[in-house]
C-alpha positions as CSV (number, residue, x, y, z in Angstrom):
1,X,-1.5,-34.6,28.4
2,X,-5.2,-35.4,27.3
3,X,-6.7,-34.6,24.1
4,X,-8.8,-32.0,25.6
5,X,-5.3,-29.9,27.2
6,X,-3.5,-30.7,23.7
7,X,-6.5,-29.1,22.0
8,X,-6.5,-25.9,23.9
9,X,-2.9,-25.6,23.2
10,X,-2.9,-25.5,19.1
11,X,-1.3,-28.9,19.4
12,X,-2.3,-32.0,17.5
13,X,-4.9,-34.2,19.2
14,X,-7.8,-36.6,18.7
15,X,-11.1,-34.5,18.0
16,X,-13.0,-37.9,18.4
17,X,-11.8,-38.4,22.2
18,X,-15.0,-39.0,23.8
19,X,-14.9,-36.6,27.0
20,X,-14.5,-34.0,23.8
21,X,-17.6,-35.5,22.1
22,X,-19.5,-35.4,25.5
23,X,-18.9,-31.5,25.6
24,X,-19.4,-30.9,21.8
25,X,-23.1,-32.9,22.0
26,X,-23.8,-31.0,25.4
27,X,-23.3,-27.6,24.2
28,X,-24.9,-28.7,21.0
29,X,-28.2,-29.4,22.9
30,X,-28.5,-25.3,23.2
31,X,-27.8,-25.0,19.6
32,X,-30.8,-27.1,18.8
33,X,-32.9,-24.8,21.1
34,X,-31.8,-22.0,19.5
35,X,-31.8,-22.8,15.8
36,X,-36.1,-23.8,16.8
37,X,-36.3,-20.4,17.6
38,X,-38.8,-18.5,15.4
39,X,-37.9,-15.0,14.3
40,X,-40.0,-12.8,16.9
41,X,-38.7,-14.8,19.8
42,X,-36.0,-12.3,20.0
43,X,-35.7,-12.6,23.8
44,X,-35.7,-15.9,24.1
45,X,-32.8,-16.5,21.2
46,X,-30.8,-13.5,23.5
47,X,-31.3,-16.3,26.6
48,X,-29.7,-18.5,24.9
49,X,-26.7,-16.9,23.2
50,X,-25.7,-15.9,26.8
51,X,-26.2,-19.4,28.1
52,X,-24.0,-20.5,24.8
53,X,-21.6,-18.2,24.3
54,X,-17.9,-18.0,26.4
55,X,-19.2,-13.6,26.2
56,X,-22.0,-12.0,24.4
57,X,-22.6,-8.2,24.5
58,X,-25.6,-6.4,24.9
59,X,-27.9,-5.8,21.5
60,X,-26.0,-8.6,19.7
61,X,-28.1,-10.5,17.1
62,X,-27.5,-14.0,15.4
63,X,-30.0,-14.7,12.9
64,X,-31.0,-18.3,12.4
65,X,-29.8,-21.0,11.3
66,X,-26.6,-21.0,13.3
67,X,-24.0,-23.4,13.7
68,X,-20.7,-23.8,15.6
69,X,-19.0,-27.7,16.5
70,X,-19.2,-26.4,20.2
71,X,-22.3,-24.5,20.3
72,X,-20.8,-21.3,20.7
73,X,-18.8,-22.2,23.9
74,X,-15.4,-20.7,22.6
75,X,-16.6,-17.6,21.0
76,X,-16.2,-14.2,22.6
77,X,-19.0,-11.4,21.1
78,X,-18.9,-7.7,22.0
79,X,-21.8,-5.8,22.0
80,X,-24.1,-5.3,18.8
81,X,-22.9,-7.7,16.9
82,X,-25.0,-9.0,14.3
83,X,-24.6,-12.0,12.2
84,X,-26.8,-13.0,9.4
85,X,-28.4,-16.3,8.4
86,X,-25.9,-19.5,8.5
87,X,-23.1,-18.3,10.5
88,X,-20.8,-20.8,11.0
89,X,-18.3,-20.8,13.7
90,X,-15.9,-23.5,13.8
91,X,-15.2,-22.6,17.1
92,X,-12.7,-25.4,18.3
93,X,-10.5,-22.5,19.7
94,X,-11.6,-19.0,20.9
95,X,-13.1,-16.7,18.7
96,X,-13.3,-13.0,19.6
97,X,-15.4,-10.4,17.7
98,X,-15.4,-6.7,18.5
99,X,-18.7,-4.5,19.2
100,X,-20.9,-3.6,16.2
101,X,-19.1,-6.1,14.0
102,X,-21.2,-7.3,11.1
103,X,-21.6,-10.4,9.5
104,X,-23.2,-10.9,6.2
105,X,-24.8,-14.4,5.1
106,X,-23.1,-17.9,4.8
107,X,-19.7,-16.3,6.6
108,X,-17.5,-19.3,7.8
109,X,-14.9,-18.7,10.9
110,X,-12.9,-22.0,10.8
111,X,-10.5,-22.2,14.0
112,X,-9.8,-25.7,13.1
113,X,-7.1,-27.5,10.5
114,X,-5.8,-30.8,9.7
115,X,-1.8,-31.2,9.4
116,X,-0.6,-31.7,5.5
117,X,0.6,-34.8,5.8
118,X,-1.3,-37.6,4.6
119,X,-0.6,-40.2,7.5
120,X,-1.5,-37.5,10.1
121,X,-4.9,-37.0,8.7
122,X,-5.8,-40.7,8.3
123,X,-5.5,-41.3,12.1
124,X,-7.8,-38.3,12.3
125,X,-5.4,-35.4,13.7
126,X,-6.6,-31.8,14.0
127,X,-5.0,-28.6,15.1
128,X,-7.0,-25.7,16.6
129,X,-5.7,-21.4,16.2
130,X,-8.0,-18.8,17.6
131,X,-9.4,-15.8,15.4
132,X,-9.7,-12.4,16.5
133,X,-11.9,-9.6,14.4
134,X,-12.2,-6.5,15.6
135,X,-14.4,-3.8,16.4
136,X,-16.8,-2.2,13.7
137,X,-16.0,-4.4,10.5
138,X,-18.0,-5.3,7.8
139,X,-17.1,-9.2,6.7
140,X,-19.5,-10.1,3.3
141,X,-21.6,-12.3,2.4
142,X,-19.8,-15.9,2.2
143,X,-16.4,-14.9,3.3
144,X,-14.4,-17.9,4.6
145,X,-11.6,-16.6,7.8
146,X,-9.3,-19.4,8.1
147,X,-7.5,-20.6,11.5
148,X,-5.2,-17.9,13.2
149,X,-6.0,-14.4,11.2
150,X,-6.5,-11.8,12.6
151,X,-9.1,-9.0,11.6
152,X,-8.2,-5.2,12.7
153,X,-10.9,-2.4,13.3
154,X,-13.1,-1.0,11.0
155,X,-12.2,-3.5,8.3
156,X,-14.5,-4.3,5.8
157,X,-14.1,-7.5,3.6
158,X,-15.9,-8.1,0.3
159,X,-17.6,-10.9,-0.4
160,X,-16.8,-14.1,-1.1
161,X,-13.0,-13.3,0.3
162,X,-11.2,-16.1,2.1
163,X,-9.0,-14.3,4.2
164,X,-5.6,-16.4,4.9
165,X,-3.7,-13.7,6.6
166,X,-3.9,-11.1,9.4
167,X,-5.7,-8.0,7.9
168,X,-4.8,-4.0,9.7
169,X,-7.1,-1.6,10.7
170,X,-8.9,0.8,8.2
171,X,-8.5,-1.0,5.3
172,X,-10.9,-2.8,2.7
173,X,-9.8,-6.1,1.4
174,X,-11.2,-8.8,-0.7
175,X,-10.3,-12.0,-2.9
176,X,-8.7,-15.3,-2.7
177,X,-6.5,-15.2,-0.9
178,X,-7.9,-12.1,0.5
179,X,-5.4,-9.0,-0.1
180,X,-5.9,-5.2,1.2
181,X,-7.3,-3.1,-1.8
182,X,-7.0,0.3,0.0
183,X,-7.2,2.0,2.7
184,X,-10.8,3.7,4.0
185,X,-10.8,7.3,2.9
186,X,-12.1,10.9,2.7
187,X,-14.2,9.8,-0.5
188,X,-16.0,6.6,2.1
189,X,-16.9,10.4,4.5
190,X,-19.1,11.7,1.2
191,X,-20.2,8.2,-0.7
192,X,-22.1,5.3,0.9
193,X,-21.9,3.7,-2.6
194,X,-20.5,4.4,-6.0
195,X,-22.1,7.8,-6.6
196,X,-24.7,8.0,-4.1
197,X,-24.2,10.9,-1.4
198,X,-24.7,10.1,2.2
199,X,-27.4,12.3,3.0
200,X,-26.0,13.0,7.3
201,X,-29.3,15.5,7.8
202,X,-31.9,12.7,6.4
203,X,-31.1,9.7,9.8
């Protein structure tokens, strides 16, 4: 089995195996492209993502800079998604994320691990798990999503969270490790933010 099968199986391999370098600076090429892009080139960054991505929706937005070890290759977008500056996706495995998902700054989804055992790490072993979030979350500013979790729907996580373990739908989490505070509410229908009122007749 080469390193390239072993690493779409979640099995150890060799990340420095060089038709897996050849792929990684490939798809890296379109990274560069699209990290030049300037902010009102919004058409030309959309060209782009589709040419990068495994799956982008329609109205999804990455702001720049971006960055992802395959250039985007093995992630999944649904449809308005938007992702604020310095996204990283580790995206050794697949990553899937659900229409009008959110993404604050500095977010980092990290497919990709090294085993615990010294030895295994010196000869430069690494294990890839995929990370699913789903449709309609909010994930804060600097939150770190480590390999294998998976994210329900309408799940907002507060910043600076890493999240370690599969998180349901409906819920609002945050810390380290990231745990489920409570569950979204009646009181989230009539507050956008500690006291203030959502005003429905005023957008």
């Amino acid at each position: 089995m080469t390193n390239r099968e072993r690493m779409n199986r979640g099995l150890l391999y060799n990340p420095a195996a060089m038709d897996i370098l050849v792929e990684q600076a490939k798809n890296k090429e379109w990274l560069i492209r699209f990290n030049r892009c300037h902010f009102w080139q919004a058409k030309k960054k959309t060209r782009l993502l589709k040419r990068m991505f495994g799956s982008i929706g329609e109205g999804t937005y990455i702001e720049t800079p971006f960055q992802a070890n395959f250039g985007g290759k093995h992630c999944f977008f649904g449809k308005y998604v938007y992702a604020n500056s310095n996204l990283t996706c580790v995206d050794d495995a697949e990553i899937h994320v659900g229409d009008y998902t959110m993404f604050g700054p500095n977010v980092v989804l990290a497919t990709a691990g090294h085993p615990i055992l010294p030895e295994l790490r010196q000869r430069g072993l690494q294990y890839n798990m995929p990370i699913t979030i789903g449709r309609n979350c909010w994930i804060g500013a600097g939150v770190i999503v480590v390999p294998g979790v998976t994210i329900g729907d309408n799940v907002v996580v507060g910043a600076g969270s890493v999240v370690t373990k599969d998180l349901p739908s409906n819920v609002i989490a945050v810390g380290n490790p990231c745990k489920v505070l409570r569950e979204v509410n009646e009181n989230d229908r009539k507050f956008y933010f500690k006291d203030k009122e959502i005003d429905y007749g005023n957008f």
